[in-house]
One Martini backbone bead per residue (centre of mass of N, CA, C, O) as a GRO file, in nm:
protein
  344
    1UNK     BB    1   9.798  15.904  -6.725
    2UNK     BB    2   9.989  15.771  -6.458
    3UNK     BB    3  10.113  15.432  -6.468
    4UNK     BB    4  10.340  15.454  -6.238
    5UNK     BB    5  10.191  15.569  -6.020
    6UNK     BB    6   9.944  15.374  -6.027
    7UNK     BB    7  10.122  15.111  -5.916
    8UNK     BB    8  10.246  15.279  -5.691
    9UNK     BB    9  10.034  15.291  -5.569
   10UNK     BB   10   9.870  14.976  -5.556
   11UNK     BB   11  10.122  14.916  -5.357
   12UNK     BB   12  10.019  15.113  -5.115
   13UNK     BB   13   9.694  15.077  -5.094
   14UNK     BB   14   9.520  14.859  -5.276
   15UNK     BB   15   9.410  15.059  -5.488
   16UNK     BB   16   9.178  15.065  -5.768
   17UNK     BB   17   9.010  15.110  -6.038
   18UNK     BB   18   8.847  15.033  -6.358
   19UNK     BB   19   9.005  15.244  -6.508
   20UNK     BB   20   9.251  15.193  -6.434
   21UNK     BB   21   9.292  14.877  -6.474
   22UNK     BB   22   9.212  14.954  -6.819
   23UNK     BB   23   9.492  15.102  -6.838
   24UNK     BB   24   9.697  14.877  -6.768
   25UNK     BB   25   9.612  14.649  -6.964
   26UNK     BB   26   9.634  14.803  -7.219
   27UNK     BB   27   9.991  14.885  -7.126
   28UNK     BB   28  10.281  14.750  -7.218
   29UNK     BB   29  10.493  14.939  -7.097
   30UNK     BB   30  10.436  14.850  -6.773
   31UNK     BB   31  10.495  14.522  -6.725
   32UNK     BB   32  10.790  14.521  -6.550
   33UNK     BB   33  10.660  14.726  -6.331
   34UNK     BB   34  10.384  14.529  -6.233
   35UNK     BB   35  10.597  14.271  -6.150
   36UNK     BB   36  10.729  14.388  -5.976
   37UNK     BB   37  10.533  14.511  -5.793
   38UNK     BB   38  10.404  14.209  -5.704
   39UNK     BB   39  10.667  14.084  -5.577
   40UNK     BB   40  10.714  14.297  -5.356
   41UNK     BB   41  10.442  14.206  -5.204
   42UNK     BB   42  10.478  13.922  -5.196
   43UNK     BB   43  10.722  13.945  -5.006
   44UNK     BB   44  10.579  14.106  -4.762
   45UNK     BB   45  10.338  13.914  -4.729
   46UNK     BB   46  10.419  13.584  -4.808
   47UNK     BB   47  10.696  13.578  -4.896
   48UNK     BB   48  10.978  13.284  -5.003
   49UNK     BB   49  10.730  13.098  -5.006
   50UNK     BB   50  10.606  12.775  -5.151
   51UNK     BB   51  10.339  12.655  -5.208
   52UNK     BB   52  10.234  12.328  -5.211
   53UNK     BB   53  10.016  12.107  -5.404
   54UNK     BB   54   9.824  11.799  -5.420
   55UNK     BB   55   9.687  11.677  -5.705
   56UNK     BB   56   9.342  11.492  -5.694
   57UNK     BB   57   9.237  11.360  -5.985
   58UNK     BB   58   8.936  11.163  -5.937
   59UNK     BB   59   8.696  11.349  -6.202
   60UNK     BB   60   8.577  11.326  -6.527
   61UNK     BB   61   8.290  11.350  -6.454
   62UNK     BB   62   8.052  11.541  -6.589
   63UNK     BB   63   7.718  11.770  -6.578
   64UNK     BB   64   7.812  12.009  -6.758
   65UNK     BB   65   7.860  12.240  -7.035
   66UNK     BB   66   8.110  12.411  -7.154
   67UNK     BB   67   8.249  12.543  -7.382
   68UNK     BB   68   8.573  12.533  -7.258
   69UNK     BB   69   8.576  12.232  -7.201
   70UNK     BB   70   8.650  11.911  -7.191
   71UNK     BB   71   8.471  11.787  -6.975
   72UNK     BB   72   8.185  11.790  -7.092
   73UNK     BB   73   7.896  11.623  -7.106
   74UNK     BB   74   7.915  11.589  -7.462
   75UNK     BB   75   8.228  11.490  -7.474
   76UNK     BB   76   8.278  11.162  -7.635
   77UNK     BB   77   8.632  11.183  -7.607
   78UNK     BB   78   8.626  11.094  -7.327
   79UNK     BB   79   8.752  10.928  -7.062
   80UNK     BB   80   8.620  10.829  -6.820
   81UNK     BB   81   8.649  10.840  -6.463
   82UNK     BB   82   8.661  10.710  -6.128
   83UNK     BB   83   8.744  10.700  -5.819
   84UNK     BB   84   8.786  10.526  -5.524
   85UNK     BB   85   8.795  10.591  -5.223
   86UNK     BB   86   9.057  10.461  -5.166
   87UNK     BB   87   9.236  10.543  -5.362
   88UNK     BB   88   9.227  10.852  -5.280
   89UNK     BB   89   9.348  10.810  -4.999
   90UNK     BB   90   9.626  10.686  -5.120
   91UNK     BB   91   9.727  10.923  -5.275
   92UNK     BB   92   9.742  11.090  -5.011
   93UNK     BB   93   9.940  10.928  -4.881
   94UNK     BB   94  10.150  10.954  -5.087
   95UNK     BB   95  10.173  11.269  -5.080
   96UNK     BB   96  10.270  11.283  -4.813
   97UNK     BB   97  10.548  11.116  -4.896
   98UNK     BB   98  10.658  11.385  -5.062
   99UNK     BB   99  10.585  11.637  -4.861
  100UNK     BB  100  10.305  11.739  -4.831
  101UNK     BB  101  10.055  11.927  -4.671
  102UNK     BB  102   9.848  11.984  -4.923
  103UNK     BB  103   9.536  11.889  -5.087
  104UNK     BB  104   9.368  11.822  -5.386
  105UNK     BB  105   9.002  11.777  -5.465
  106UNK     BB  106   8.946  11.704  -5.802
  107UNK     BB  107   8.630  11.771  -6.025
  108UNK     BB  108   8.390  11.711  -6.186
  109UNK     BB  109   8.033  11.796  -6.208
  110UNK     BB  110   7.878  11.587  -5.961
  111UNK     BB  111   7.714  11.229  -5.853
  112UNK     BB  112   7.900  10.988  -5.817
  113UNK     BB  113   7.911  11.078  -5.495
  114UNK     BB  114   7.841  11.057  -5.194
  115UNK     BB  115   7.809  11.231  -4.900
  116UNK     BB  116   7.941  10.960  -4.737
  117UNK     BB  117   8.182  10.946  -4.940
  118UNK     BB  118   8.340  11.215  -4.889
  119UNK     BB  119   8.322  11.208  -4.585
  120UNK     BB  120   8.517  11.007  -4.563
  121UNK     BB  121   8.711  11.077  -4.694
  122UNK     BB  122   8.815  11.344  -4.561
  123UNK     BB  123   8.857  11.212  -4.275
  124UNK     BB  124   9.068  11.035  -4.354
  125UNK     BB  125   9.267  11.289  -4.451
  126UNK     BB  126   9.248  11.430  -4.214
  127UNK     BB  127   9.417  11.195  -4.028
  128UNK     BB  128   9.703  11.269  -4.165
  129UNK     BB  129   9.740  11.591  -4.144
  130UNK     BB  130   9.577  11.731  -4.431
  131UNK     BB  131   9.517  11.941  -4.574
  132UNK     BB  132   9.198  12.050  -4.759
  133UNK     BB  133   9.098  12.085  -5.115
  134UNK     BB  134   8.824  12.151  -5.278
  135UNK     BB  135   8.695  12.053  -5.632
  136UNK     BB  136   8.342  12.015  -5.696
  137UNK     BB  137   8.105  12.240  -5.688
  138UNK     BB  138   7.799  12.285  -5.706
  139UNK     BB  139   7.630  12.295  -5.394
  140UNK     BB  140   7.453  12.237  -5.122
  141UNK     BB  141   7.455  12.400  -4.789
  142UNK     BB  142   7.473  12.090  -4.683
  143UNK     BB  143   7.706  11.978  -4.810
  144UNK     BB  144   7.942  12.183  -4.741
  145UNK     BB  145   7.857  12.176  -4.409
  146UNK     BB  146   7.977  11.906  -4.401
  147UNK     BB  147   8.270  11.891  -4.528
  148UNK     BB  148   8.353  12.071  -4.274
  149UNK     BB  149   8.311  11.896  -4.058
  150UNK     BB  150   8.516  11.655  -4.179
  151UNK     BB  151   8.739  11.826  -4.280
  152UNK     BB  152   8.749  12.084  -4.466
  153UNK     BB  153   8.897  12.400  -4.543
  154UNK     BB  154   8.889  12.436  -4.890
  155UNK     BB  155   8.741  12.615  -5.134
  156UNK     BB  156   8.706  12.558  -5.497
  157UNK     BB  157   8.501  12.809  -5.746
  158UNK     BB  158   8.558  12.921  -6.024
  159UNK     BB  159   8.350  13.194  -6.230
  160UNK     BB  160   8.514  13.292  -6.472
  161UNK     BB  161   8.302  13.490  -6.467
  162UNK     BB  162   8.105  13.826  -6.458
  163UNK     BB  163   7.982  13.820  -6.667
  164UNK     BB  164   7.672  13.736  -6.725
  165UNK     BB  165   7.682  13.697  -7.047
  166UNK     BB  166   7.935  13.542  -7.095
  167UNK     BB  167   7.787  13.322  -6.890
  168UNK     BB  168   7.560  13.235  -7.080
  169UNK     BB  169   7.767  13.148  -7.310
  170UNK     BB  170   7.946  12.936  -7.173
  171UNK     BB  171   7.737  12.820  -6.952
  172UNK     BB  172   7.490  12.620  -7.007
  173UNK     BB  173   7.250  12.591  -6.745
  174UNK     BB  174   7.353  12.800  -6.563
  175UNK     BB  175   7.422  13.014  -6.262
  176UNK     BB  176   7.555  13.312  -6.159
  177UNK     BB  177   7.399  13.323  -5.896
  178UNK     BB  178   7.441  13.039  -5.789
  179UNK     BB  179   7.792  13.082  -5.781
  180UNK     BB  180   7.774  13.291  -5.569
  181UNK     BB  181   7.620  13.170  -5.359
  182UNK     BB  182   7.835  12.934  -5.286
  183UNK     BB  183   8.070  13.132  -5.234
  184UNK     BB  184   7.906  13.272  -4.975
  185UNK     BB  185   7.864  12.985  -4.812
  186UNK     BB  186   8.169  12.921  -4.797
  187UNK     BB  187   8.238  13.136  -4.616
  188UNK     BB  188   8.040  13.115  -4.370
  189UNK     BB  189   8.159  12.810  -4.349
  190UNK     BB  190   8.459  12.864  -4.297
  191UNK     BB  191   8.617  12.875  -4.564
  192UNK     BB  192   8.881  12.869  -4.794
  193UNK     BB  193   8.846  13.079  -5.082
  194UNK     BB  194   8.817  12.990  -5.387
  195UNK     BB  195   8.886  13.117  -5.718
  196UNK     BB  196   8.837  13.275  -6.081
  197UNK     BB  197   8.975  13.291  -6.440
  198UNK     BB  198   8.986  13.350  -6.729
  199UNK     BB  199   9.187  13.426  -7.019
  200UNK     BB  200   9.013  13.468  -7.367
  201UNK     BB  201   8.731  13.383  -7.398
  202UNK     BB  202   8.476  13.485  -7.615
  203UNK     BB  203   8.405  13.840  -7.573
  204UNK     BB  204   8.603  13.911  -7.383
  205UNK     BB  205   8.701  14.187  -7.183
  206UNK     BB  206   8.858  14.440  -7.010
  207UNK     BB  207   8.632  14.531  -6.857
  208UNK     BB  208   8.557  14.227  -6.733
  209UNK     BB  209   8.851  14.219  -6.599
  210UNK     BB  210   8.824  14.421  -6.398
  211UNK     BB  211   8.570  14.316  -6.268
  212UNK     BB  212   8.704  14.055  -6.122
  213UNK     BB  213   8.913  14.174  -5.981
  214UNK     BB  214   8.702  14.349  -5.808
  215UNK     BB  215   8.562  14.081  -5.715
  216UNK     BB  216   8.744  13.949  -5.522
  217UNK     BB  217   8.762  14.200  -5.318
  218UNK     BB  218   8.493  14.200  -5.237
  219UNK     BB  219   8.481  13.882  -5.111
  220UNK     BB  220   8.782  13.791  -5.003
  221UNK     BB  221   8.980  13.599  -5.139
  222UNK     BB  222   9.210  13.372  -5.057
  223UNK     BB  223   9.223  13.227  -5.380
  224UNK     BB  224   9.338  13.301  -5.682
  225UNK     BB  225   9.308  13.196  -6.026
  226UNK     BB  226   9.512  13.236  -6.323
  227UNK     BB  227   9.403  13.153  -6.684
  228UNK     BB  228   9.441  13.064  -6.987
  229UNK     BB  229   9.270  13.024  -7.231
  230UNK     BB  230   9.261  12.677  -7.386
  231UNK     BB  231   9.161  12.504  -7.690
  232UNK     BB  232   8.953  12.262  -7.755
  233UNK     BB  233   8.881  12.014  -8.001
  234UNK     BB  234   8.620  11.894  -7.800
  235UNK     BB  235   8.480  12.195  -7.879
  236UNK     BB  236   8.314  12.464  -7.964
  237UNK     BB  237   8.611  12.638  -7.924
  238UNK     BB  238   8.837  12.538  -8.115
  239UNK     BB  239   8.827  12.817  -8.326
  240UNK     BB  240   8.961  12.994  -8.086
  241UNK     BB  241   9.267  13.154  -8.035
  242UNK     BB  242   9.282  13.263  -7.710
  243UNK     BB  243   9.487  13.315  -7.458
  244UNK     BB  244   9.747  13.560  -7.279
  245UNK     BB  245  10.011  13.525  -7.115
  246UNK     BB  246  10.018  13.805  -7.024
  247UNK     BB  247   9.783  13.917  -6.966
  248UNK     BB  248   9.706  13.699  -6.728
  249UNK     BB  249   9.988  13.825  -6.577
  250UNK     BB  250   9.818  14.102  -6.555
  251UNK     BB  251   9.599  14.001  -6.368
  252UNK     BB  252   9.747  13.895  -6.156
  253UNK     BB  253   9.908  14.140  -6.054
  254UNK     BB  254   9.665  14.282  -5.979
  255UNK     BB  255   9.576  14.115  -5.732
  256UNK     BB  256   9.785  14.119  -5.566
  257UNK     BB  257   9.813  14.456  -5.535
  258UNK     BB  258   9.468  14.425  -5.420
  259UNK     BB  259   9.565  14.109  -5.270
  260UNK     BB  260   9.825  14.065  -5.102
  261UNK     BB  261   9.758  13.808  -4.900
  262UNK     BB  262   9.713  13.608  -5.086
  263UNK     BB  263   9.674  13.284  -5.282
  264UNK     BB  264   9.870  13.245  -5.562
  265UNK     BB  265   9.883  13.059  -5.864
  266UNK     BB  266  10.098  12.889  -6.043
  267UNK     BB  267   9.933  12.748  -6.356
  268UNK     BB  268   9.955  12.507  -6.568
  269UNK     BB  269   9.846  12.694  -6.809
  270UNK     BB  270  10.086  12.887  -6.815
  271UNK     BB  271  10.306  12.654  -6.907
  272UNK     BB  272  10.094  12.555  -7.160
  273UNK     BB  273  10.166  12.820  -7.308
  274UNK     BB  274  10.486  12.850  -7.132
  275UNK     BB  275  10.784  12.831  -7.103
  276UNK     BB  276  10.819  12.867  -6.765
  277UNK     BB  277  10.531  12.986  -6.652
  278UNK     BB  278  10.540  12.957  -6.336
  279UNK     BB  279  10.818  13.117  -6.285
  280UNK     BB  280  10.686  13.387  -6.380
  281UNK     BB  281  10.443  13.384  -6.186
  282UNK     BB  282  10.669  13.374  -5.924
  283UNK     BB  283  10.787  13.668  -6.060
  284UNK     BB  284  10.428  13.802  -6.039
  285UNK     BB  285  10.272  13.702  -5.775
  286UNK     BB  286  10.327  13.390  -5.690
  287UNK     BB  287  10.311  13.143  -5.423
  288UNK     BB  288  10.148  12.850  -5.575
  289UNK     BB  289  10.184  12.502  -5.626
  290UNK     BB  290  10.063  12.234  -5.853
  291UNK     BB  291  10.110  11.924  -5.844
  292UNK     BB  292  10.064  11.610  -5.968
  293UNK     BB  293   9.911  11.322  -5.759
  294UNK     BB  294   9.826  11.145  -5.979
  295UNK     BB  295   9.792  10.824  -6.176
  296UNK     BB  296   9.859  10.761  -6.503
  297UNK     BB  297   9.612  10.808  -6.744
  298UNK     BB  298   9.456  11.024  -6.588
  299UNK     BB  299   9.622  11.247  -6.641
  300UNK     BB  300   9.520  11.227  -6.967
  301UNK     BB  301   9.164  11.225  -6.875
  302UNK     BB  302   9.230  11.517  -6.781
  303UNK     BB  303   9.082  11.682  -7.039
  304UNK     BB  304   9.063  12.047  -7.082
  305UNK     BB  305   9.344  12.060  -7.244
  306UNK     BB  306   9.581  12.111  -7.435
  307UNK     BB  307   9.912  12.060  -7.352
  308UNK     BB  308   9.903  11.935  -7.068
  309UNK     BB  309  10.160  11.915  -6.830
  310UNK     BB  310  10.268  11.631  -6.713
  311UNK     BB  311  10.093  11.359  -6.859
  312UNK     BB  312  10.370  11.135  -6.782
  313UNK     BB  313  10.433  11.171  -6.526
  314UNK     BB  314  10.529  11.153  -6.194
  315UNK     BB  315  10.480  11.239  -5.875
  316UNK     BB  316  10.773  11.227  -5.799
  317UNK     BB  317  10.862  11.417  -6.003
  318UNK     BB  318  10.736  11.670  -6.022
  319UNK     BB  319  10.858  11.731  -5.728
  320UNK     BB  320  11.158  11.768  -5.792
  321UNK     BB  321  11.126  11.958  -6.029
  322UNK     BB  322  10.971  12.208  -5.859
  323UNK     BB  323  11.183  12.219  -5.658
  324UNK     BB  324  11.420  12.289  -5.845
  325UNK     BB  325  11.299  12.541  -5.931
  326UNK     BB  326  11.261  12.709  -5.695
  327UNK     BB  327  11.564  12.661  -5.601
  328UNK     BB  328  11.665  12.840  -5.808
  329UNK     BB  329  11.534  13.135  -5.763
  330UNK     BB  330  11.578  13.139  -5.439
  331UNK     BB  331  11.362  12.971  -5.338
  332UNK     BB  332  11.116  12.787  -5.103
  333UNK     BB  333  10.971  12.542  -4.969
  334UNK     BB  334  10.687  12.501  -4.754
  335UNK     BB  335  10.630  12.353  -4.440
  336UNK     BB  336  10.346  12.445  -4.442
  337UNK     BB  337  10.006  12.493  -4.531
  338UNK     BB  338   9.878  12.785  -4.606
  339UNK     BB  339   9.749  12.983  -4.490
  340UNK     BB  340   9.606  13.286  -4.459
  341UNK     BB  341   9.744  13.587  -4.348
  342UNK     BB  342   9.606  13.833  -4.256
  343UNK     BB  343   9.615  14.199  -4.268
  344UNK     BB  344   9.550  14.462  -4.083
   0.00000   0.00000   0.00000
């Protein structure tokens, strides 16, 4: 099989198989020729501009019990926190001045918040002038429809593995049906749809690995993030390997080359796999970065995984910093909302 001719055909085409897909993962020797052509994607589909968005973790309570998360139900040793609906609009209000264009609203999964509380959030954020993306788990289709009416543009949902049994293994008491489900409502509910999955899983394989890519292409997905799994200690895959910063990054370049314009974020967990490792996904078909516009000690109890960069930094810094780091690359953030501008 001629693998660069396969990548070249990818760049093309925006077409490969499963078992293409688990030949190019497997061959270390193709990885510059395949970040080269994921970028040169991103810049033909998505352009040379950088979308930032604002992450506001804004609660830490889940009711989930995941294995691989810090953030898990069981795990005692986390300071739980949830903030204030005014709390939550402070700091939107704050990413405005910081010149964000777009909030991301994530939590654990939980009911710590009411439907009336979040519907209300939503709305002062929304009369800000910003898009809004949320990150809060699965919810009865009454509810993201609710979200949506609110003014709520984007949801991340992601399935983290589309195998059903590593996916009953590392989520206890959840449903990958229920998972797909929600994906599902919330495309038809016309939200902007993220998902997304880990790399280096516990039994995860590279034909596993195949499946998700071709699954985010299956549903359309708009946003999708790929992340290296990285063990807590706090959980019970503490003393498990973790995942591949390469891998990770060739899991992206191949999302890119076929879901040509969506948006992929360069990921926290790939900084903090590898330094500068956003702006290597930057320079390997990612297109959007989130900053932490969290304040003060949240953001070391948003504690999913070790190591986790920028949890003593401010929000003024994060934004200075990673605009500097855009702006070395050759490249500018970008000044609109950034939604996805589909290819005919």
């Amino acid at each position: 099989m001629d693998l660069i001719a396969l990548i070249e055909q990818a760049e093309r085409t925006h077409e490969l198989t499963k078992e293409q897909i688990i030949a190019l993962l497997n061959n270390a020797a193709i990885n510059e020729t395949l970040f080269a052509a994921a970028d040169r994607v991103r810049r033909l589909y998505v352009g040379d501009e950088v979308h930032l968005r604002g992450l506001i973790e804004f609660s830490n309570t889940c009711g989930q019990n995941c294995l691989y998360c810090g953030l898990r139900r069981d795990n005692e040793n986390v300071v739980r926190y949830h903030l204030k609906p005014d709390e939550i609009v402070a700091l939107a209000e704050k990413a405005k001045e910081y010149g964000y264009q777009t909030v991301v609203l994530q939590s654990g999964e939980s009911h710590v918040y009411s439907l009336v509380e979040m519907t209300e959030v939503i709305r002062r954020i929304k009369a800000l002038g910003l898009a809004i993306t949320l990150s809060v788990g699965e919810k009865e289709t009454a509810e993201y429809q609710a979200y949506k009416i609110a003014g709520a543009d984007r949801y991340l949902l992601r399935i983290e593995t589309t195998d059903r049994e590593l996916y009953r293994n590392m989520d206890p008491d959840m449903s990958w049906e229920n998972r797909r489900r929600c994906l599902a409502d919330l495309k038809q509910l016309g939200f902007e749809v993220g998902t997304g999955c880990l790399v280096g899983l516990p039994g995860q394989t590279v034909e596993s690995l195949a499946e998700d890519i071709l699954f985010f292409k299956e549903i359309d997905a708009d946003m999708i993030g790929i992340g290296p799994f990285i063990p807590n200690p706090d959980t019970p895959l503490s003393k498990e390997k973790g995942g591949d910063f390469t891998l990770s990054l060739k899991v992206m370049a191949l999302v890119r080359l076929l879901l040509p314009d969506v948006n992929i974020p360069a990921t926290t967990a790939m900084e903090s796999l590898k330094e500068n490792g956003r702006i290597l996904a930057l320079q390997s078909g990612a297109n959007v970065v989130m900053p932490n516009v969290t304040e003060g000690d949240y953001r070391r109890f948003y504690a999913l995984y070790p190591g986790k960069i920028c949890v003593n930094d401010t929000p003024g810094h994060c934004r200075m910093c990673i605009s500097g780091k855009i702006e070395g690359m050759g490249r500018k953030v970008a000044a609109d909302q950034g939604f996805r501008r589909k290819s005919s």
